[in-house]
N, C-alpha and C positions, 0 to 999 in steps of 0.2 A: 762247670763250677764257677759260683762268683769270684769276685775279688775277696769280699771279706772273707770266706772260706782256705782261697789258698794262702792271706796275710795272716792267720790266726793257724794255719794247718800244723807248725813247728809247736806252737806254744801247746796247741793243743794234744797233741802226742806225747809232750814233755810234762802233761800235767800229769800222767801216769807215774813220772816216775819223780813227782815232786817237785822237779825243775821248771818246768810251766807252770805250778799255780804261786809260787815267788815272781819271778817274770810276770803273771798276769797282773799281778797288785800292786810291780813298782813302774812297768810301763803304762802311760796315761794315753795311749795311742791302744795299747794291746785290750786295754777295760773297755773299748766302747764295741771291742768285736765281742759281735753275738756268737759266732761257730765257735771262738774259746773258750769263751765265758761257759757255755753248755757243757762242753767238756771238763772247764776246770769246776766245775758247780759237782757234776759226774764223779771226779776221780776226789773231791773233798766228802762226796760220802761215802765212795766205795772205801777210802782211806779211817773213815770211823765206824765200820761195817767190820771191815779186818781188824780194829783195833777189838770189837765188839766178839767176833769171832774167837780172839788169841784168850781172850777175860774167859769165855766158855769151855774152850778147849782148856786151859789151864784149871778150871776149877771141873769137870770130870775127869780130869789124871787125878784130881788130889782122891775123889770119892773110887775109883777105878781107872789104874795104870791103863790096862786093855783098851777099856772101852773111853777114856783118853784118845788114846794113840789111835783107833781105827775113826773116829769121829774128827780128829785132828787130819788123819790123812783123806777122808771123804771132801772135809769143808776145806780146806786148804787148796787140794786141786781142781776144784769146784770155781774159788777164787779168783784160780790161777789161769780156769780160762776166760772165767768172765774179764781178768784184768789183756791180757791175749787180744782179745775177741773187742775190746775198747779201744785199744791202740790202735787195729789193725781201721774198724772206726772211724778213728779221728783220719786216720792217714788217707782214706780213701775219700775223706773231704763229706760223710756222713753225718748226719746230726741223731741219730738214733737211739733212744732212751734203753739202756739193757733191764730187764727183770725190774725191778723196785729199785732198781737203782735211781731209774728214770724220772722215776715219778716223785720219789726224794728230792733229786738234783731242782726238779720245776716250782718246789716249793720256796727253795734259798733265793734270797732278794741281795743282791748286793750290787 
C-alpha cells in the first residue's frame, strides 16, 4: 500500500458515513489525496443515488402500499450492501469503482 492510500484510508471509510466528505473539504492536506478523493467522489453519489432511491420508493407506496414496501425492501438492501461492500473497500486500501457508482464518481471534478 502507498502512503497516500493509508493517509487518506480513515477519511476515506468516513466518507460512507458522511464524516469523511466534511473532513475532505475542510482539510487542505486531505484534498490532494487521490485514494479519498475517489472514495469521497463514491460515497457523494451513492448518497444521491439513496436520496434518488427514497423519492421512488416513496411515490410507489403512494400508487401501491404492497408494491411500495417490497420494492422499498429489494432497493434498500441492495444499497445496504453495495454501502457494506464500499467501506469494507476503502479499508482494505482498494480503489475500486462499485456498479455505476464508479463510473458516476470519475465524472465529478473537484
Amino acid at each position: 500500500m502507498s502512503k497516500t492510500t493509508d493517509d487518506g484510508k480513515i477519511c476515506a471509510i468516513l466518507a460512507y458515513v458522511l464524516v469523511g466528505i466534511v473532513w475532505f473539504f475542510l482539510d487542505k492536506k486531505m484534498n490532494k489525496n487521490t485514494f479519498a478523493k475517489f472514495h469521497v467522489k463514491q460515497a457523494i453519489i451513492f448518497i444521491i443515488i439513496l436520496l434518488i432511491a427514497n423519492l421512488a420508493v416513496a411515490l410507489f407506496s403512494i400508487i401501491s402500499k404492497m408494491f411500495g414496501s417490497i420494492l422499498g425492501a429489494i432497493i434498500y438492501t441492495l444499497l445496504a450492501i453495495i454501502w457494506v461492500v464500499s467501506i469494507v473497500y476503502a479499508a482494505a486500501g482498494k480503489e475500486k469503482g462499485l456498479l455505476v457508482f464508479g463510473n458516476f464518481a470519475r465524472i465529478l471534478e473537484f
